[in-house]
C-alpha positions, 0 to 999 in steps of 0.5 A: 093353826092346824086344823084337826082334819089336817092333822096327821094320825097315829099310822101316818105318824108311825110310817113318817118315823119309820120312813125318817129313819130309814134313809141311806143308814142301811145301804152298807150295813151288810158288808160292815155287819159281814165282817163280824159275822151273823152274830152281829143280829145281837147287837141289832137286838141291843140297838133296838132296845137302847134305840126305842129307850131313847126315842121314848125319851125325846117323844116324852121331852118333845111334848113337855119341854117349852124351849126352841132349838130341840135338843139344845133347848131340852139340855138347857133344863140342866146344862144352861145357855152351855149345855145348849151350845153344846148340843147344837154344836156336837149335833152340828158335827155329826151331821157334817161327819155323817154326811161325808159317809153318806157320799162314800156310800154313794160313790161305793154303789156308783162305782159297783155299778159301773164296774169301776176300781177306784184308788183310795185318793180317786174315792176321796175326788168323787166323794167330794164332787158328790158333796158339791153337786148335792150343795149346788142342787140345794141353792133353789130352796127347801121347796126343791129339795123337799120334792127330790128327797120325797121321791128318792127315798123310794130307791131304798124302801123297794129294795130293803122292804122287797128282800125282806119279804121275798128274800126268804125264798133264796135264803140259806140257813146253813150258810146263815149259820156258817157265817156266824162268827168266822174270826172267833171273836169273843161274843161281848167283843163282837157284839161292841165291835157293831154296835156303832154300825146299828146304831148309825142305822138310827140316826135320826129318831130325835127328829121323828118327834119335832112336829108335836103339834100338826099331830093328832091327840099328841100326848097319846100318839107321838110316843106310840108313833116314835116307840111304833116306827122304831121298833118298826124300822128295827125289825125290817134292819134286822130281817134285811141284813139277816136275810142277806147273810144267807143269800150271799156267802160271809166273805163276798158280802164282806168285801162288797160296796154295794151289799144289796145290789148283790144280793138281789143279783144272786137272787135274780141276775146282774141285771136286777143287781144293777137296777138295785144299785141305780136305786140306792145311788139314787136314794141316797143321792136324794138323802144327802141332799136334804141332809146337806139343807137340814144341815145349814138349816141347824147351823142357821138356827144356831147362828140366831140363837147366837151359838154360830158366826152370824154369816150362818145365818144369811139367806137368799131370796129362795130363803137357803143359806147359801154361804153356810152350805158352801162352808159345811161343804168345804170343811166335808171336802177336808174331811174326805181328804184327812180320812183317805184310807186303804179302801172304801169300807175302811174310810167309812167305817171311819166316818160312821164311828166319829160321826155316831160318838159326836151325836151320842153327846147331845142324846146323853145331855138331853137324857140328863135333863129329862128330870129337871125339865119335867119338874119344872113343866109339873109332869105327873109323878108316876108319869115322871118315874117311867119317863126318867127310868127309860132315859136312864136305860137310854143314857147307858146304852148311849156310853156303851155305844161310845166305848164299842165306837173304840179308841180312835173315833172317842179321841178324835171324837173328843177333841172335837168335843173339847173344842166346842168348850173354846167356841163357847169361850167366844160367844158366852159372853152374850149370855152372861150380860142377858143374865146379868141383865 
């Protein structure tokens, strides 16, 4: 049990969110965000607001609910042994999808710094190799792991905390303002069009209430740290990206691989560009490695709740599931293959869409419960009517997102989903005869 002395207070808590969230999210957004034009801070702005709703949310279903599995387990308050399985697997597939773009991201800003062009099969071979080196790195354990990424992620906290600070000294207004909307989109469009991108950015806040009881007074602190770190990593996405719109001019940003690599050269020199640039392949080295064990960890609790097959399950000595890490990473090698498209930022725009619709499903499915599971854990009344109010802002926010995520990501999106119903068609058999039991 965790003493109170050793348990973490409302600050630590609110760094930790913050830090959790960060990442390797934010490292392309300001070329995607360039090809929208500065405009595009309306859709941080609404990302925010959808972003905090939703993180209130889970902080309120992460105190109440009395069911394992996170998400799965608060779904499982309206939804059932389905809506749980649903979850799991939708949360599942995101994350698989979202670590192919996290390798792209990787592979843009190596090949910036080595001044390499690459073909768009070329990208797709170092992706994969990244995604391997990351998987074979990962077999010494969660010990191993845990230690790199800790370190790593100070390769994107310097640089995006660092210009937001000091990068006003280089900032240019008129160029800010030019680059407002430079294709005339309409404003409703282009606010959707990026939506995906910032929400992509927070990726993550369901995570930032998972440890409630090596906390601190937690009824009182978690929502403050969730609601504190959000809003606090929404504010530093929202200056760092605004203030590179006007540093570096809308169209270079917009072709760019390495966003903030350029920035700091422009505000410098190449040199400090370069030295950017070995930091953020190194953090998001790190982030896809501790993305790739959290991934077989969600597969392996899956696989003992009886969702997943059982070799998911299977661990070494070093306690890493060795054999479903080398699955998840040769179903990623195929879908690097399958989303080979004419450049860079085109393949991982593709994989950021797919990924955010997957993981939209299990935050409306948990919104959804949110009512049953504070009846049925007696939450005060009042308390109940702000908490379901708030996941109902969450819920639309998380439908807009789906339909600005556009047409291909929500069909391919959906498949994947429909067939996670086929799946369940196999495993629910275990259920039925525990109920019926």
């Amino acid at each position: 049990m965790t003493t109170k002395s050793n348990k973490i207070g409302v600050v630590q808590l609110t760094i930790l969110t913050m830090v959790n969230m960060m990442g390797s999210g934010i490292i392309m957004l300001p070329t995607k965000l360039a090809e929208i034009g500065t405009i595009s801070i309306l859709s941080w702005l609404v990302t925010a607001v959808g972003s905090t709703a939703l993180a209130y949310a889970f902080a309120q279903c992460g105190m109440f609910s009395k069911k394992s599995g996170g998400m799965g387990g608060y779904a499982e308050y309206s939804f059932g042994k389905a809506g749980n399985f649903m979850a799991n697997y939708t949360y599942g597939v995101s994350l698989v999808i979202a670590n192919v773009a996290i390798a792209i991201s990787a592979v843009g800003y190596g090949s910036e710094l080595l001044e390499a062009s690459l073909s768009p099969v070329a990208i797709a071979g170092w992706t994969i190799f990244t995604l391997w080196l990351a998987t074979v790195l990962n077999f010494g354990g969660a010990r191993i792991t845990g230690n790199i990424s800790s370190f790593t992620i100070w390769g994107v906290i310097i640089p995006v905390v660092g210009i937001s600070i000091i990068g006003w000294k280089w900032f240019d207004g008129e160029m800010y303002v030019n680059a407002w909307n430079p294709h005339s989109v309409p404003t409703f469009e282009a606010i959707g069009v990026s939506i995906s991108m910032t929400l992509w950015a927070f990726l993550g806040l369901e995570s930032a209430c998972a440890n409630t009881d090596a906390v601190e007074n937690p009824e009182r602190n978690v929502p403050i740290a969730v609601l504190g770190g959000t809003l606090g990593a929404a504010a530093i996405y929202i200056v760092s990206t605004n203030v590179i719109a006007g540093i570096v001019p809308n169209m270079e940003l917009a072709n760019s691989t390495a966003p903030f690599g350029l920035a700091f050269a422009h505000m410098f020199n190449e040199s400090t560009g370069k030295i950017v640039m070995v930091l953020m392949v190194m953090s998001c080295f790190g982030s896809l490695l501790g993305w790739q064990f959290t991934i077989a960890q969600v597969f392996k609790s899956s696989a003992e709740e009886g969702y997943f097959p059982a070799f998911f399950k299977k661990v070494t000595n070093k306690e890493a599931p060795i054999i479903g890490m080398v699955t998840i990473t040769v179903i990623q090698s195929l879908l690097s293959l399958m989303t080979i498209s004419p450049s860079l930022n085109k393949q991982f725009n593709v994989l950021v869409d797919l990924a955010v619709v997957t993981n939209v499903i299990p935050y409306l499915l948990s919104m959804a419960a949110l009512i049953v599971l504070q009846k049925m854990e007696n939450v005060p009344k009042n308390k109940a009517k702000i908490t379901s109010f708030v996941a109902f802002i969450g819920s639309i926010y998380s439908l807009y997102a789906l339909y600005a995520a556009g047409e291909e990501a929500m069909l391919y999106g959906s498949i994947a989903t429909f067939l996670g119903w086929t799946l369940y068609g196999f495993v629910s058999y275990k259920f039925d005869m525990k109920t019926n039991n």
